[in-house]
C-alpha positions in Angstrom: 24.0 -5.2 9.9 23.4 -2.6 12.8 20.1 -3.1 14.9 18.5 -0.7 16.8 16.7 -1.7 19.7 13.4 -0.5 21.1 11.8 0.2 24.1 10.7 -3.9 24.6 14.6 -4.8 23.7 13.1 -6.1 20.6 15.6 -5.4 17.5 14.8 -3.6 14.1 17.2 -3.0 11.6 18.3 0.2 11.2 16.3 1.1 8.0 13.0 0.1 9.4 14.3 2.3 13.0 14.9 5.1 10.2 11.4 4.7 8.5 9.4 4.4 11.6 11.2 7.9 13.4 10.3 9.5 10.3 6.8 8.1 9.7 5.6 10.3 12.6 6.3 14.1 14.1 7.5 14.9 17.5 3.8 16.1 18.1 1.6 13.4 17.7 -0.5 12.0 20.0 0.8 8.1 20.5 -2.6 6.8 18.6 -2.0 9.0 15.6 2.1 8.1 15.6 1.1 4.4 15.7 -1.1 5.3 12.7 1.3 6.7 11.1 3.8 4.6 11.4 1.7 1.4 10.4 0.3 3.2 7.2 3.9 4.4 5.8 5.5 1.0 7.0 2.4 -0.6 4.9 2.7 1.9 2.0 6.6 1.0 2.0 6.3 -3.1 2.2 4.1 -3.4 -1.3 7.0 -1.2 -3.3 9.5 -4.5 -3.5 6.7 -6.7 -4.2 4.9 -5.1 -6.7 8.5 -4.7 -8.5 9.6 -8.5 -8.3 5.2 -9.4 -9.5 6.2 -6.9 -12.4 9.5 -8.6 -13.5 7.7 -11.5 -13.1 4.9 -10.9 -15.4 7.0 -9.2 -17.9 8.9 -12.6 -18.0 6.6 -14.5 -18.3 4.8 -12.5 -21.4 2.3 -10.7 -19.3 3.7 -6.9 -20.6 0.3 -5.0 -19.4 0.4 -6.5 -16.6 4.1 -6.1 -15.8 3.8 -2.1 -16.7 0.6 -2.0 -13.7 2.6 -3.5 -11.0 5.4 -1.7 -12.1 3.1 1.5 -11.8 1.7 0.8 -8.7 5.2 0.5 -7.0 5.7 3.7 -8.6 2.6 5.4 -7.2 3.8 4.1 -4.0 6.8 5.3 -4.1 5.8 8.9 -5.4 3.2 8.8 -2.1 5.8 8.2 0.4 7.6 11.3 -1.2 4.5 13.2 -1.3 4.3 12.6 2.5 7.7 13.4 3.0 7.7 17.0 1.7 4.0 18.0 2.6 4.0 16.2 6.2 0.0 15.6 5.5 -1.1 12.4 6.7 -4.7 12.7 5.3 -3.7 13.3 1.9 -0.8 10.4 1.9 -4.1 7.9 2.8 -6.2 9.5 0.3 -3.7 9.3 -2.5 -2.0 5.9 -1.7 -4.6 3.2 -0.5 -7.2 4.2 -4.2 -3.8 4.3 -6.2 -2.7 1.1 -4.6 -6.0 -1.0 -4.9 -6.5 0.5 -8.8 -2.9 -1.0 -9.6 -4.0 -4.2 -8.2 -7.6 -3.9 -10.1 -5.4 -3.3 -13.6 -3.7 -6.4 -13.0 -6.5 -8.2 -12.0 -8.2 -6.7 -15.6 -4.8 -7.0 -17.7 -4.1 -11.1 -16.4 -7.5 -11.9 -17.8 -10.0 -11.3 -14.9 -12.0 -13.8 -12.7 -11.3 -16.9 -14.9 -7.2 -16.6 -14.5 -6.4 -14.2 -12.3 -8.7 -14.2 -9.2 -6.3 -14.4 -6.7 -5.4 -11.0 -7.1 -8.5 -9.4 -5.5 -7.5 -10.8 -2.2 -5.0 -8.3 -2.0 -7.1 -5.6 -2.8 -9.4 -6.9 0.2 -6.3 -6.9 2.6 -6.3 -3.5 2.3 -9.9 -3.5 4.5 -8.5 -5.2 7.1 -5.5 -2.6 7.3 -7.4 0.2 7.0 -9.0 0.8 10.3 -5.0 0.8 12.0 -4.4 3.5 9.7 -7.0 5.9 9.1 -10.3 7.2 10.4 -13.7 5.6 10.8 -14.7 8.3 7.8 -11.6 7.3 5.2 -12.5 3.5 6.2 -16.2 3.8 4.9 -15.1 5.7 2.2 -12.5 2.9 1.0 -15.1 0.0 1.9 -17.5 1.8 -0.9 -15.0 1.9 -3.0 -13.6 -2.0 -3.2 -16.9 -2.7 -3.8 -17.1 -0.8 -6.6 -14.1 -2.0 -8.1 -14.9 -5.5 -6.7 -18.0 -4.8 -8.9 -16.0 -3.6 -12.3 -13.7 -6.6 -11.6 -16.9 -8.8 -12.2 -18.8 -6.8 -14.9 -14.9 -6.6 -16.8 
C-alpha cells in the first residue's frame, strides 16, 4: 500500500491523503481547513460502520433496523457527494450531523428502545463532543437542542 507522508513524517495511506486534500479549498484559512477536514473525515468513518451494524441486524432478524443503518450510511454517503459538487461547508453540517443522529434515533426506536437497545444513544451523544472541531458555536447550540429533543422522543417512544 502506498503512504503518503505529512508534514510531521507521520504516514497516511493514500486514500485518507486523497480525502483530506479534498476535504478543504486552496483558500481556507488553516482553522476552517482543519474543520473541514475533521467533519468530512468524521462524515466518511460512520459509512463502513453503519453498513457492517446493518448486515448485522439484518442477520440477526432485526430488518427495520437493518434498513435505518443501511439508510444512514446512505445519507452519509449522499452528504459527502452533496459537498463535493456544491463546495458548501455549512450546508454539508446542516444536512449530515441531523441525518446522521435520526438514523441512529430509528435504530434506537426500531431495536426496541431504552429496555434493549440503550447503547445506541451514546453514539448519538458522540456527536456533541465532535461538534465544536467541526462547526460553529451557532450549529453547536443548534445540534445540542436538538439531541435533546430526540434524547426526549427516545424516552417518551
Amino acid at each position: 500500500m502506498h503512504r503518503a507522508q505529512d508534514a510531521s513524517g507521520l504516514a497516511a495511506p493514500e486514500w485518507l491523503s486523497r480525502l483530506l486534500a479534498w476535504s478543504s479549498d486552496p483558500g481556507d484559512s488553516s482553522d476552517l481547513r482543519i474543520r473541514k477536514q475533521i467533519g468530512v473525515s468524521l462524515a466518511a468513518v460512520p459509512i463502513p460502520v453503519f453498513f457492517l451494524y446493518g448486515g448485522f441486524y439484518f442477520a440477526n432478524g432485526a430488518s427495520g433496523a437493518g434498513w435505518a443503518a443501511v439508510a444512514g450510511g446512505l445519507w452519509d454517503i449522499c452528504c459527502l457527494l452533496l459537498y463535493r459538487k456544491t463546495r458548501n461547508y455549512t450546508l454539508f453540517l446542516r444536512l449530515f450531523m441531523p441525518g446522521y443522529q435520526l438514523a441512529l434515533l430509528a435504530v434506537h426506536l426500531l431495536l426496541g428502545g431504552f429496555s434493549s437497545s440503550a447503547h445506541v444513544l451514546v453514539y448519538l451523544l458522540v456527536t456533541l463532543l465532535i461538534a465544536p472541531a467541526i462547526a460553529e458555536l451557532r450549529q453547536v447550540r443548534a445540534w445540542v437542542c436538538l439531541t435533546v429533543v430526540l434524547l426526549v422522543v427516545a424516552g417518551v417512544a
